[in-house]
N, C-alpha and C positions, 0 to 999 in steps of 0.2 A: 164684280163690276166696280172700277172705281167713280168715284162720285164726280159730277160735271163738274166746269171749271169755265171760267170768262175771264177776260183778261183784257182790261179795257184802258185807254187810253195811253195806249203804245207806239212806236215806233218798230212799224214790220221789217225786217232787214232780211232782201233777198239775198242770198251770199252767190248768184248765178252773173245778176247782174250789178248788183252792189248800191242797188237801188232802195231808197225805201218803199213800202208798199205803199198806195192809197186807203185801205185799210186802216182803222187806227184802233180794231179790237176780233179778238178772236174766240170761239168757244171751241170749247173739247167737250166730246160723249164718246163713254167706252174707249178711252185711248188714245184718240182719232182730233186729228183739228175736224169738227164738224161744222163750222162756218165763218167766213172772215166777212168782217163788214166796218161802219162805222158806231162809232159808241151806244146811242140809240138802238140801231139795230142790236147790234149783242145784246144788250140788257134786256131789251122785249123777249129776247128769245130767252131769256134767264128768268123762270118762271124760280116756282118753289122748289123744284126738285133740284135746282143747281146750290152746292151746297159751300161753293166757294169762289166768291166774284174778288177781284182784286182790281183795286185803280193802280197803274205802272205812274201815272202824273210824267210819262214823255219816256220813261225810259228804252233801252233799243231792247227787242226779242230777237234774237239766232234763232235758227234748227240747234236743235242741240247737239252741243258739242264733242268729239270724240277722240279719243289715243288710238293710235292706227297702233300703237306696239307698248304694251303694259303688262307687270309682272305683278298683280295683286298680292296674291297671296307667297310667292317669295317675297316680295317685298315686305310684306308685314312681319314674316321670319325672319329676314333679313337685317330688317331696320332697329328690332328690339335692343340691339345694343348701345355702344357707342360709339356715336356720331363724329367720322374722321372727315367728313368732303372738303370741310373749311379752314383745312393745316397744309398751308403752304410749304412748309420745310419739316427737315428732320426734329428742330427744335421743339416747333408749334405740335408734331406730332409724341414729341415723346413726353411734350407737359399736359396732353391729354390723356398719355397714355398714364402718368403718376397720379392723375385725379381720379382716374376712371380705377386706380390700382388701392384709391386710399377708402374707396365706397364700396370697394369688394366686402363679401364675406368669407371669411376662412378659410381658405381649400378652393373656392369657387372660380370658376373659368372667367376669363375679361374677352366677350364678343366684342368688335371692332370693324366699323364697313365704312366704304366711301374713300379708302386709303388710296389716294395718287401717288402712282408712280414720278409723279414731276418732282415730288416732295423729297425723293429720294436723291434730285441732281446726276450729277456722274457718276455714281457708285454703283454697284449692283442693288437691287431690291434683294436685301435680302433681313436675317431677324438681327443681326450684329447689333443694331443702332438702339436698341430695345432691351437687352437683356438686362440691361444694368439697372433700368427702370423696372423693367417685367420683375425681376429679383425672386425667380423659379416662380410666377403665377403661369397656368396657364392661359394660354392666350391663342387665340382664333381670328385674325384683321384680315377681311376682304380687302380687295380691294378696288378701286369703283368700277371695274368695268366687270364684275360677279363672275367672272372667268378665271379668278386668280385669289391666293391669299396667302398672306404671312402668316408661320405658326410659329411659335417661340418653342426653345428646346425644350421646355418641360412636355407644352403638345405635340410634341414629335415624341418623345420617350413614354406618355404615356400610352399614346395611342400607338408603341411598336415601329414608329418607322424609322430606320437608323439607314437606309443605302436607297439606293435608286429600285424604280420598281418600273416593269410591265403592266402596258393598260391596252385596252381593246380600242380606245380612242387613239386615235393616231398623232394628237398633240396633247395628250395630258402626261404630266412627268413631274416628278418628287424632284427638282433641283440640286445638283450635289457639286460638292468644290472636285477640287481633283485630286482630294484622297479617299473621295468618296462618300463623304460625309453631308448630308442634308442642309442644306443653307436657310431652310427655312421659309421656302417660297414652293410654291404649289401652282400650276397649270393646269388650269379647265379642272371640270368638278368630279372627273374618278379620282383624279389626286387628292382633291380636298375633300372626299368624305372619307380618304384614311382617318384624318383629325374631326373630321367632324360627328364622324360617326361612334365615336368615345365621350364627346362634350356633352353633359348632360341638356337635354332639352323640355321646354314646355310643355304640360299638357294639352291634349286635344283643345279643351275647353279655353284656356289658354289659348291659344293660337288662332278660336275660331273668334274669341270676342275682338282679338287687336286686329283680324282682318276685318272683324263689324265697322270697328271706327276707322279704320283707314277707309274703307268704304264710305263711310261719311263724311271725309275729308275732302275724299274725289270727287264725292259731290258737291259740297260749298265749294268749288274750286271752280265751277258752270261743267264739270263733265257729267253726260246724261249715258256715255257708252264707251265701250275699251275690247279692241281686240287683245283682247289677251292669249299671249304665245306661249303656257304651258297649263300644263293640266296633270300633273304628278300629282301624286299623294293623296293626303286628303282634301284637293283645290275644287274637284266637281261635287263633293257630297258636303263641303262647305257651301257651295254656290246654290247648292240644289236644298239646305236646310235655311239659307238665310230668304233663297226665294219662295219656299212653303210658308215660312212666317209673315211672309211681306213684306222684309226686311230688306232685301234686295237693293241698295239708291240705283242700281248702274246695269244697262241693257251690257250683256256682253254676249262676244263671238269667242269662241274658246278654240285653239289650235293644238291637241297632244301631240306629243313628238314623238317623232319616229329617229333612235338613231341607231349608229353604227352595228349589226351586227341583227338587225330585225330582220326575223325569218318568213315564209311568206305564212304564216298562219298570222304572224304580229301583223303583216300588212293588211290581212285580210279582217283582223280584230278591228285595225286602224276603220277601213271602209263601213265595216256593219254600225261603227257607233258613231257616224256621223248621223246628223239631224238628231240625235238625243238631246235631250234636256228639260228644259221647264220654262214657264210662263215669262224668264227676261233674262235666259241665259239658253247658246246651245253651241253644241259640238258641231264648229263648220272648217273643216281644214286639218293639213298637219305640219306641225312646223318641223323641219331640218336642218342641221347644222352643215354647212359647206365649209365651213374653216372656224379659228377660233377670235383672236384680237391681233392688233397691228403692235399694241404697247406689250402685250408678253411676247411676241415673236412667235405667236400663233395661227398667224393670216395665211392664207395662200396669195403669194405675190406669183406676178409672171417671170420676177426677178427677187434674189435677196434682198433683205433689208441693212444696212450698215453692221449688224452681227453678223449678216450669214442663216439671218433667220427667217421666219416666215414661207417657207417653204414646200409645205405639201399640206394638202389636203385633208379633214377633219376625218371622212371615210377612209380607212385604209385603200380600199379600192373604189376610186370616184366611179368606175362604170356602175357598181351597184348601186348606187345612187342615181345614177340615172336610171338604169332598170326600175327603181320602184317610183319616182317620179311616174314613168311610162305608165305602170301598172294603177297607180290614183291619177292620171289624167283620164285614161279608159273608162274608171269608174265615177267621173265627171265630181274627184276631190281638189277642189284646190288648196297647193303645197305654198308654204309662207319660208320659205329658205335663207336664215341666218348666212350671210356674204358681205364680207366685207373687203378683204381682198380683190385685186385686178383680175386674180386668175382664179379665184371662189366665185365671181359674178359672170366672167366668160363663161363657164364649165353649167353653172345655173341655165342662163340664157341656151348654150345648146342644147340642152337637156331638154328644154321647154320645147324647144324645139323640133327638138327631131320626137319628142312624146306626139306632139300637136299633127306632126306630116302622117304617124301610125293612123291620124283620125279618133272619132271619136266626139263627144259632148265638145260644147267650150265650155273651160275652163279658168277662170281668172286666177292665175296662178300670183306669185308676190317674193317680190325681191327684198332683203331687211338690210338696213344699214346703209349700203351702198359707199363705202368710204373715199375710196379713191378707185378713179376708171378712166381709161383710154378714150378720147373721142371716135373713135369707131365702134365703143359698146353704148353711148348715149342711143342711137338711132332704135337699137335693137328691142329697144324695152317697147317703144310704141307700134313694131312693127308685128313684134308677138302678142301684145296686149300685154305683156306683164307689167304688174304695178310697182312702183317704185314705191316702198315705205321707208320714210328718212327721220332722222332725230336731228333734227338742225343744232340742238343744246349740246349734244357733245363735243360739236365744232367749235360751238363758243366757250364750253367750262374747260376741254381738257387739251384743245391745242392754243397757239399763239399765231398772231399774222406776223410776227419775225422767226417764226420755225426755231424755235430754242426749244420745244417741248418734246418729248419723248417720241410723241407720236410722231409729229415731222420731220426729227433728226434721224431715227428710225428707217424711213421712206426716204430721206432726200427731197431736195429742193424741187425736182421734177415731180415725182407724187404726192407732196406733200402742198402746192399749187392746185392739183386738182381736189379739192377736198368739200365734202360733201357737195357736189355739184345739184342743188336742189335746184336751181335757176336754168340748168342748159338742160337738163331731166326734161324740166317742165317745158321747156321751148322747144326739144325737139317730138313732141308730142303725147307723152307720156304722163299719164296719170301718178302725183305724187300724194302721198297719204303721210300726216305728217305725225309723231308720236314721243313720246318722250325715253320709253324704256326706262322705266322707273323699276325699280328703286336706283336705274345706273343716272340718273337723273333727275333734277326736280319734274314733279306730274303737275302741276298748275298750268294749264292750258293755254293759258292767256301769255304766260314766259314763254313757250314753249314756240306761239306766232311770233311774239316777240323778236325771240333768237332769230326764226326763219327770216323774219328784217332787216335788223342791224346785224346779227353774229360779230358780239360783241361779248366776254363774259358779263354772265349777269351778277356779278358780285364784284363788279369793277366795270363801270360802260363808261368810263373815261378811255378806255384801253382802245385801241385801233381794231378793229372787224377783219376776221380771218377772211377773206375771201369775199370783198363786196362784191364782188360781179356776179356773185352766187345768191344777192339777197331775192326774196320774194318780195314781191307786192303785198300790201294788205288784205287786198282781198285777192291773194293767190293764198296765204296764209288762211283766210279763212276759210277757204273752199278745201284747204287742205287736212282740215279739221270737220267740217261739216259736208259738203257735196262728193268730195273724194274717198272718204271713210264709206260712203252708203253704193257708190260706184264699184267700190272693190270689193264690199258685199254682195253686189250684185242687186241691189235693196233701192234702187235710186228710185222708185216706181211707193217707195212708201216712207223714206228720209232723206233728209240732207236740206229738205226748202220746209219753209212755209205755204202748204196750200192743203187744198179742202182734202181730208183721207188720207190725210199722211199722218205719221204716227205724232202721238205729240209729247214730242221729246224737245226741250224746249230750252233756251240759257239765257235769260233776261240782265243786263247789265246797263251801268250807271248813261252809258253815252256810246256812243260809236264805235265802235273798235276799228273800223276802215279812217275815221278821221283823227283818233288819239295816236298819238306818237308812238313809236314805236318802244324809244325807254320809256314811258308812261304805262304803255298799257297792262304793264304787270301788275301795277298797283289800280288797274279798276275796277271798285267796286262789281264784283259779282252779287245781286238781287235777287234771285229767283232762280233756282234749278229743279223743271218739270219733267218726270219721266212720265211715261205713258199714262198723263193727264194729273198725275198728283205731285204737288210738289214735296221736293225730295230735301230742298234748303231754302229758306225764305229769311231774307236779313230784317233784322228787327225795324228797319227804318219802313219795311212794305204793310 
């Protein structure tokens, strides 16, 4: 049982109706808001056994805040290296790459992630730009969209790969010129664990302390929850030793993935280990890949992309993907489906649909990404109940509102106009959850409403807003983060508000988030972040 908690002289912020409460103090027992009142009240009810009263002195309380789509534990693997997101050009990347080359040790591998393709200009992505830097190091550079990576020819030749190869993914592929020869670019991740499955890696223990601290990150950051869309390796018995200890900062929904080539014993694995887990983590869902990205020419479009790419399906054969869709809607799982694609989200949506007509449980099934879509698939998401999970930050870090960037030259000027449509999503009735996909993104929560306002980048908001027609409101932003996260849980009955019996997951900050600007409010002070009644980060000023 954790110890009560009072929290007095606050400002309640219903995120329903954007209201403050009357209220100006709250207790928690066992987890739970156990009573809202005004200041007097609370304290009386704060005998001796409450072992942690806090004066806010006016600050605002949320429900606590959550990532509708986060990669914890890739992330924390991912991130160990070095930090490419902030290299605008080939220049800015290859003087990170000589830094990152001159701190190596002897022999040692140079990880590399965040690497945009923008950075590349009109050339191919490929390792050319680097060798001369690299100077035989091996080398490993994601790149930001975790779907893709540069290896340099020494990581190509050690890890064997010298030609094109065959994958059971239907877009992952080793890149070769046309004599055949590897350029040094990799597609979706059976390609890239040719090279990565050679690169020396961290130990267990290693791995589990930097997903400790990232975890505490996510916390002072006001997030108290993270649907989290994998669950490989050692990500559950991480989740499940850190929540034994107590160490746990962050309530999570866990999704394993089901992909290409899962037999029905795997789907059936899939089913029996839902509801597993522990006191602030469980298995609810499974995630699927429909297509891969728009910037490697891995999407499913309805049409080519200016390559000629983007054209088919992550499944070899998409009906079998709908077949097991069918088979966890029966058994009343809901599927969270990687779609980014016009013709990855149509194929989604029927799927859901013709599962839903067999009958059976409801199901709050979820759509991820959402990148670019036809005005006749917006209706479709409210009329199925599928939820819309969107990263509104990608729109602002990795495209442009004059369509110069990869991704929209890519698409053309026709799709590259409909881009993340979080605003007509949400107005033709549709539940939008909003999240960052970290590490393909920054996780700070508060940027994350931010972008869904201006979508602007947030390392230049001088810059003109990809798509203003598409902004949210503030508090559509914040419901997208708190009421809509606990809806597509199906949880709404014990988060998302402030009120008596709901969980007390809680995000306390300097001032308003409905009334600070929208470039402002990346920089407001986060105060207080409570998870099921203990706080999890408290800034030295409380």
């Amino acid at each position: 049982m954790h110890p009560p908690l009072a929290l007095l002289s606050a400002r309640l912020l219903d995120p329903v109706t954007g209201a403050v409460l009357p209220e100006t103090a709250l207790a928690v027992s066992d987890g739970r808001i156990s009573a809202l009142g005004d200041d007097r009240t609370i304290r009386s009810l704060a005998g001796a056994s409450t072992t942690v009263i806090i004066d806010l002195g006016g600050a605002v309380v949320t429900p606590g805040l959550v990532d509708g789509h986060l990669h914890p534990v890739t992330g924390a693997d991912l991130t160990a290296g070095l930090d490419l997101s902030a290299c605008a050009d080939l220049e800015q990347v290859r003087a990170a790459l000589a830094r990152g080359v001159r701190e190596l040790a002897p022999g040692a591998w140079l990880h590399g992630w965040g690497l945009d393709p923008n950075a590349f200009g009109d050339r191919p992505v490929d390792n050319g730009p680097f060798e001369a830097v690299l100077d035989g190091v091996p080398a490993f550079l994601l790149l930001f969209d975790a779907h893709s990576a540069v290896a340099s020819r020494r990581a190509l030749e050690l890890a064997g790969v010298d030609g094109p190869r065959v994958f059971r993914q239907a877009s992952a592929e080793v890149v070769c010129d046309d004599a055949g020869r590897p350029t040094g670019l990799l597609l979706e991740d059976a390609a890239c664990e040719l090279v990565e499955s050679v690169a020396p890696r961290p130990t267990r223990e290693e791995r589990l302390d930097r997903l400790a601290a990232t975890l505490r990150a996510l916390a002072a950051s006001g997030l108290t929850g993270a649907h989290v869309m994998d669950a490989g390796g050692d990500s559950l018995a991480f989740f499940a030793r850190l929540d034994e200890a107590g160490e746990l900062p962050l309530r999570l929904r866990v999704a394993p993935w089901c992909q290409p080539g899962t037999d029905a014993a795997g789907v059936r694995a899939l089913i029996r280990q839902q509801g597993t887990g522990g006191a602030l983590w469980r298995t609810e869902g499974v995630k699927i890949f429909m297509d891969g990205t728009i910037d490697n020419g891995t999407a499913w479009l309805e049409r080519p992309d200016c390559h000629g790419e983007s054209t088919h399906a992550f499944w070899p054969d998409p009906d079998v993907y709908t077949r097991i869709v069918g088979e966890l809607h029966r058994a009343g799982v809901p599927t969270a489906t990687h779609a980014i694609g016009d013709a990855a989200v149509r194929h989604v949506l029927d799927s859901v649909e013709r599962a839903a007509a067999g009958g059976g449980p409801r199901v709050l099934h979820r759509v991820e990404h959402i990148e670019t879509v036809p005005d006749d698939t917006l209706r479709r998401f409210a009329e199925l109940g599928v939820i819309a999970s969107m990263q509104p930050t990608h729109c602002c870090d990795f495209t442009r509102a004059d369509h110069t960037d990869n991704w929209s030259r890519r698409l053309g000027e026709e799709r590259a106009a409909r881009a993340w449509r979080c605003r007509d999503l949400w107005d033709s009735g549709a539940t939008v959850v909003l999240g960052s996909d970290w590490p393909i993104a920054p996780y700070p929560p508060l940027g994350v409403m931010a972008g869904a306002r201006h979508r602007r980048p947030g390392r230049d908001l001088s810059r003109p807003p990809h798509g203003p027609e598409q902004a949210l409101t503030a508090l559509q932003a914040l419901q997208g983060m708190t009421v809509n996260p606990a809806l597509a849980a199906g949880e709404e009955h014990l988060a998302g508000r402030i009120a008596v019996g709901h969980r007390a997951d809680l995000t306390v900050l300097s001032d308003d988030p409905l009334t600070t600007s929208a470039t402002d409010l990346p920089d407001l002070p986060v105060l207080l972040t409570v998870l099921d009644g203990r706080p999890t980060h408290r800034d030295p000023s409380l």
